[in-house]
N, C-alpha and C positions, 0 to 999 in steps of 0.2 A: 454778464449772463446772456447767451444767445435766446432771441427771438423763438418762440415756439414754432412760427411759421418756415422757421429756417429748416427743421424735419420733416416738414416736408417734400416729395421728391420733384424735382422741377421739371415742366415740359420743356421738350425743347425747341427750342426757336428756328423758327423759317429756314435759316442758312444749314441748321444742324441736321433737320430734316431731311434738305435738298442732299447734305453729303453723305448722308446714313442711306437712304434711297440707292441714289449714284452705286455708292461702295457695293451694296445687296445686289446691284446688277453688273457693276462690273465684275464682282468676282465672280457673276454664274455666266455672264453671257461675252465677258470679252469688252473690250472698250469700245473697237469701230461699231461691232453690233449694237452697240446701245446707242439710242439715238436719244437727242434730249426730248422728244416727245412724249418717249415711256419714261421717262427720269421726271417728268413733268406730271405726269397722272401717277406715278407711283407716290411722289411726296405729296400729290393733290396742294401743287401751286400753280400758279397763273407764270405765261413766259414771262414777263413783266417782274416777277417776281425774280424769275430763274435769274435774269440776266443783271437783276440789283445787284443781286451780289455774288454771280460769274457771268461776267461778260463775254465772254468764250466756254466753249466744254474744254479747250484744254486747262484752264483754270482751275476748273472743279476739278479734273484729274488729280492737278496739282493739289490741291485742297483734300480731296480725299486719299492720297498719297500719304499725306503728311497727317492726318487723322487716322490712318493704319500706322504707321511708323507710332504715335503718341499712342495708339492701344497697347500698343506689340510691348511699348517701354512701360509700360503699366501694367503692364501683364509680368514681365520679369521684373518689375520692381520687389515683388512680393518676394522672390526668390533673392538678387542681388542686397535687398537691403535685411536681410537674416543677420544675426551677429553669431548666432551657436553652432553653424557648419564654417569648414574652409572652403577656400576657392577653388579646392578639385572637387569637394561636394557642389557645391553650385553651379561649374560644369556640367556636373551630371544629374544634377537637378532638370536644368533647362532641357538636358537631352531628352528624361521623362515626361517632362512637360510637351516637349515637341511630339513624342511619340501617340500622346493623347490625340494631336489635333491633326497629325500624320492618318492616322489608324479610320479617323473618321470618314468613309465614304463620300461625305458632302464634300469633306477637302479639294479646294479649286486649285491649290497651288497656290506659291507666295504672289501676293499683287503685286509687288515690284517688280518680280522676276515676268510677270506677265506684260506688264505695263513698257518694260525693258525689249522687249519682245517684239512688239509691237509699233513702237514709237523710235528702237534705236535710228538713229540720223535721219530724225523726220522734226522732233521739238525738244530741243535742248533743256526746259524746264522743266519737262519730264522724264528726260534722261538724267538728270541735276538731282532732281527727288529721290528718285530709283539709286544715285549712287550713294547719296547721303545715307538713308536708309541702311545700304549695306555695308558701306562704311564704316557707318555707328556697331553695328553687329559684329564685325568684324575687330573692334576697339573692344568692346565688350568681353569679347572672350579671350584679347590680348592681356587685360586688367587682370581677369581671373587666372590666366594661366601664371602672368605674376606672381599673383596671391599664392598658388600652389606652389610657386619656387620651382618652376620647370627652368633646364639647364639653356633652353632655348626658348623661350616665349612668344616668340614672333610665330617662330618655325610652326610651334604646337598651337598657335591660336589657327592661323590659316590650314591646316590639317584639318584642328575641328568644324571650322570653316564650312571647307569643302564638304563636308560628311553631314554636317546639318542641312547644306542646300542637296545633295546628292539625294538622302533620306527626303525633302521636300519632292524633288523632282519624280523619283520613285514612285510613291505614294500619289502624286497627281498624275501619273500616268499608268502606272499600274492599277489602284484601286485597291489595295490590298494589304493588309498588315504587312510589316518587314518579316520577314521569317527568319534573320537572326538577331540576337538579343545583342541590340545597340548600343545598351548601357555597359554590357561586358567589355564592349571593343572598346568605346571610349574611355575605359577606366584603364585597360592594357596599354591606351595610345598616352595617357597621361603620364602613368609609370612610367613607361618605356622611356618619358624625358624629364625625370627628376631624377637629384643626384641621389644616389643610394649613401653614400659617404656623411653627406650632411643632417641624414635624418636622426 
């Protein structure tokens, strides 16, 4: 029988802090603009602190890279690990899903793709993060389009690919809802590669 104390909700510690901090400033203000000084009055720790556990800022980067990358898969777990849709619903689940966090004004655009941006042939572990990252993404909707029985699954994963960073890039540079209906297109681009024959 669990612990009563185990309900409840746990602070979090020094390090998680620092990279919750970190993350809130890099995604508003960019990497190079962020100096560990405000990284440092923002989590209100001592440099001493900062440097225990990142000894460099390209560290934390890394670190906080890889803490958006495990939200982002904990975010689609709740959609991926469903048993009652298929894998062209789950496709376009995610689509809806992205459309929410697309639509929202504050959206800075993906960190990776910023942090990519930024660092390309300057620090290889954060070029490294940034690939893994989309990597995995791009394995993700490889899986599903499987599931859906596309007659090409590679083909149609990287399609959707493009169209989910496209739809990012959009929406952090424009500012503004898509104004056409996303989930239409990727339901036509999923059909368009399944065998009609076999259904």
């Amino acid at each position: 029988m669990a612990d009563k104390k185990d309900n409840k909700p746990r602070s979090l510690t020094k390090k998680d802090q620092i990279v919750q901090a970190a993350f809130n400033l890099f995604k508003e203000n960019g990497f190079y603009a962020t100096g560990v000084d405000l990284i440092m009055r923002t989590a209100n720790i001592s440099k001493r602190t900062l440097y225990k556990y990142f000894p460099t800022k390209n560290d934390l980067i890394v670190a906080v890279l890889k803490n958006y990358h495990m939200s982002y898969q904990k975010s689609l777990s709740l959609i991926l690990e469903r048993n009652d849709i298929s894998g062209k619903d789950k496709i376009l689940a995610i689509f809806e899903d992205a459309k929410g966090w697309f639509d929202n004004p504050a959206f800075y655009g993906c960190l990776a793709v910023n942090a990519m941006g930024e660092f390309s042939g300057k620090a290889q572990d954060i070029e490294d993060s940034c690939k893994h990252f989309k990597q995995w993404e791009l394995e993700v909707l490889r899986t599903l389009a499987k599931d859906a029985q596309a007659i090409q699954p590679d083909d149609l994963a990287f399609k959707l690919f493009l169209l989910l960073e496209g739809m990012s890039s959009a929406a952090q540079v424009l500012k503004r809802p898509c104004p056409i209906d996303i989930t239409k297109m990727v339901d036509e681009l999923i059909e368009s590669h399944l065998n009609k024959k076999t259904l």
